[in-house]
C-alpha positions in Angstrom: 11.6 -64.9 56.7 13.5 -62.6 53.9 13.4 -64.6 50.2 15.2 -63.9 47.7 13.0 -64.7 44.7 14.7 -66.4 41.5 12.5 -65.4 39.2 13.8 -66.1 36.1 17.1 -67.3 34.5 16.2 -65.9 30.6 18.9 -67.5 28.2 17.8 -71.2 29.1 14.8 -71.3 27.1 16.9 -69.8 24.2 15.3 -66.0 24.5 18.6 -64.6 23.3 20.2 -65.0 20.4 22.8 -67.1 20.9 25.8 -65.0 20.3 29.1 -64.6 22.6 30.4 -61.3 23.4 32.9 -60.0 21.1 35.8 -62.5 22.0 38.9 -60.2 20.8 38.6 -57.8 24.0 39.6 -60.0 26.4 42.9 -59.6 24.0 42.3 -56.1 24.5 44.7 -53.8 27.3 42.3 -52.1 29.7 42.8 -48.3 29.2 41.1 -46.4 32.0 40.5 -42.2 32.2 39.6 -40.1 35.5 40.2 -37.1 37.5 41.7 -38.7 40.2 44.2 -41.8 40.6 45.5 -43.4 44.1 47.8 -46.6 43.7 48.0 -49.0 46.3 51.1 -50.6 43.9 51.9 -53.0 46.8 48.5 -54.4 47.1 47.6 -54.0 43.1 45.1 -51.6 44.4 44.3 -48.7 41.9 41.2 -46.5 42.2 40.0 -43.8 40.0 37.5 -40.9 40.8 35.6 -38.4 38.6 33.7 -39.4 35.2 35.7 -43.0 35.2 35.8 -44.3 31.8 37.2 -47.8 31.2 37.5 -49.3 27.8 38.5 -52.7 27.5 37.9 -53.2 23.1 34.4 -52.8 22.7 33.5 -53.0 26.4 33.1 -49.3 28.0 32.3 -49.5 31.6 31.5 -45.6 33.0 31.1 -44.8 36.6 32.1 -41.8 39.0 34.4 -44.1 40.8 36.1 -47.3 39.7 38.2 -49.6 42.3 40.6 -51.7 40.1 42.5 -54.7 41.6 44.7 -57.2 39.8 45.1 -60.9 41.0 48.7 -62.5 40.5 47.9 -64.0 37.0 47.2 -60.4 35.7 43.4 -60.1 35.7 41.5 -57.6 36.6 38.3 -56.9 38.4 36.7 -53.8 38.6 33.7 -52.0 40.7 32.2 -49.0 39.1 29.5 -47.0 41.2 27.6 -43.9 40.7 27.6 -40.9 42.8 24.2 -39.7 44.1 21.0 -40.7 42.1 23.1 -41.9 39.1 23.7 -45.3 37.9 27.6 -46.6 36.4 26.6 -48.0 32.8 28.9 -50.8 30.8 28.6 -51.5 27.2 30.5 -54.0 25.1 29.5 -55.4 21.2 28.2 -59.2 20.6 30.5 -61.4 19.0 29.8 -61.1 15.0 27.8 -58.5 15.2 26.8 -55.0 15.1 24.7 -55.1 18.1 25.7 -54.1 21.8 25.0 -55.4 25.2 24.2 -52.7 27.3 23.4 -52.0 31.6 23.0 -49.8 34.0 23.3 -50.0 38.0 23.8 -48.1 40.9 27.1 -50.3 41.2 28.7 -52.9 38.3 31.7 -55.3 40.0 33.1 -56.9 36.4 35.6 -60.0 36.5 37.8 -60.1 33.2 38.7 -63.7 34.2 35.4 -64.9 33.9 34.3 -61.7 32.0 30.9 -61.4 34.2 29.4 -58.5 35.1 27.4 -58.1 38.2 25.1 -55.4 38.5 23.3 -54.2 41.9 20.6 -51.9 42.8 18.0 -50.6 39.7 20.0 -52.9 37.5 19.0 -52.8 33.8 20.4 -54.7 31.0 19.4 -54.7 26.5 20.4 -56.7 24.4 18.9 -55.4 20.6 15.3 -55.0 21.6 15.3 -57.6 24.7 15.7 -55.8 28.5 15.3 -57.4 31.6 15.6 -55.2 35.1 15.6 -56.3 38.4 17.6 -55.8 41.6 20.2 -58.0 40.6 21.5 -59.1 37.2 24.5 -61.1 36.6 25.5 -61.4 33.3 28.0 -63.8 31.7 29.5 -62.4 28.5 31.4 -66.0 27.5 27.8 -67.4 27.6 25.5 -64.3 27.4 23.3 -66.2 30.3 21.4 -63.7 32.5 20.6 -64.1 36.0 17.8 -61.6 37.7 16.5 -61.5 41.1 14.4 -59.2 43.3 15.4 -57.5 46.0 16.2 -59.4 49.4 13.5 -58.9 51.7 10.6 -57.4 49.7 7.1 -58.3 49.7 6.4 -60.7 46.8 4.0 -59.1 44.0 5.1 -55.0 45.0 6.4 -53.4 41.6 10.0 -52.4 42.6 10.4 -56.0 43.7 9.6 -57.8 40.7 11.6 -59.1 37.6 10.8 -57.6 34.2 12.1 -59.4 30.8 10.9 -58.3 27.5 11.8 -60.7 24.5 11.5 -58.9 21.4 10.1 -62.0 19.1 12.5 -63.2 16.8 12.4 -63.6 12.6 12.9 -66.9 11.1 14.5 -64.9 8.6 11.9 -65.8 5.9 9.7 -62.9 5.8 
């Protein structure tokens, strides 16, 4: 029988900093670039093709293609893939900070309603020295909670299967 494995949910036992992503973006317009634009105006449908650059504030989402729809309250939510062997990448700064969440996948579906960013396939996310891979990360930037799973069907214990996480130690600010 296929398993998916949850192997480990990191922010519970506090192994990030607590910190929210950098709240003023979601005040933010959404300004996307691209070679190519088709509009589906009817169905809210927008999608962009070519070295897809969407900036939201601080978060940068980059992709070769980028499928854009808008629900009737004005969100939007976004899928960003990579063409051949490359992965889309999305960035965006902590909340009162100077550091930057970062990841990578072959494809990253992001909800700005929920502001969560799914990543699939080879999917890497840092935060300052902390990363965690897997085959699937979801990653909450209200709560900066991180889910990571393996991939559906593989043999538990083979390499490109597992979960990796590592937690950079942190100071106690007195030495």
């Amino acid at each position: 029988m296929k398993r998916l494995l949850l192997t480990t949910v990191l922010a519970l036992a506090g192994a990030f900093q607590p910190a929210l992503a950098e709240k003023a973006d979601r005040d933010q317009p959404v300004d996307i670039e691209a070679d190519r634009l088709t509009v589906d105006d009817r169905n809210k449908v927008h999608i962009f093709e070519g070295s897809v650059v969407l900036t939201q504030g601080t978060l940068v989402i980059r992709g070769d293609k980028l499928v854009v729809t808008q629900d009737a309250a004005g969100f939007q939510n976004g899928v960003a893939t990579a063409a051949g062997k490359g992965l889309a990448t999305f960035r965006q700064r902590r909340d009162g900070s100077t550091e930057y969440v970062e990841g990578e996948a072959e494809r990253i579906e992001y909800d700005s309603r929920s502001e969560k960013a799914r990543l699939f396939n080879r999917a890497k996310v840092t935060s300052g020295g902390d990363q965690v891979t897997g085959h699937y990360i979801e990653y909450d930037a209200i709560t900066e909670n991180y889910l990571a799973t393996n991939a559906p069907g593989s043999k538990p214990g083979t390499a490109p299967s597992r979960v990796r996480a590592v937690i950079q130690p942190k100071s106690d600010g007195g030495q």
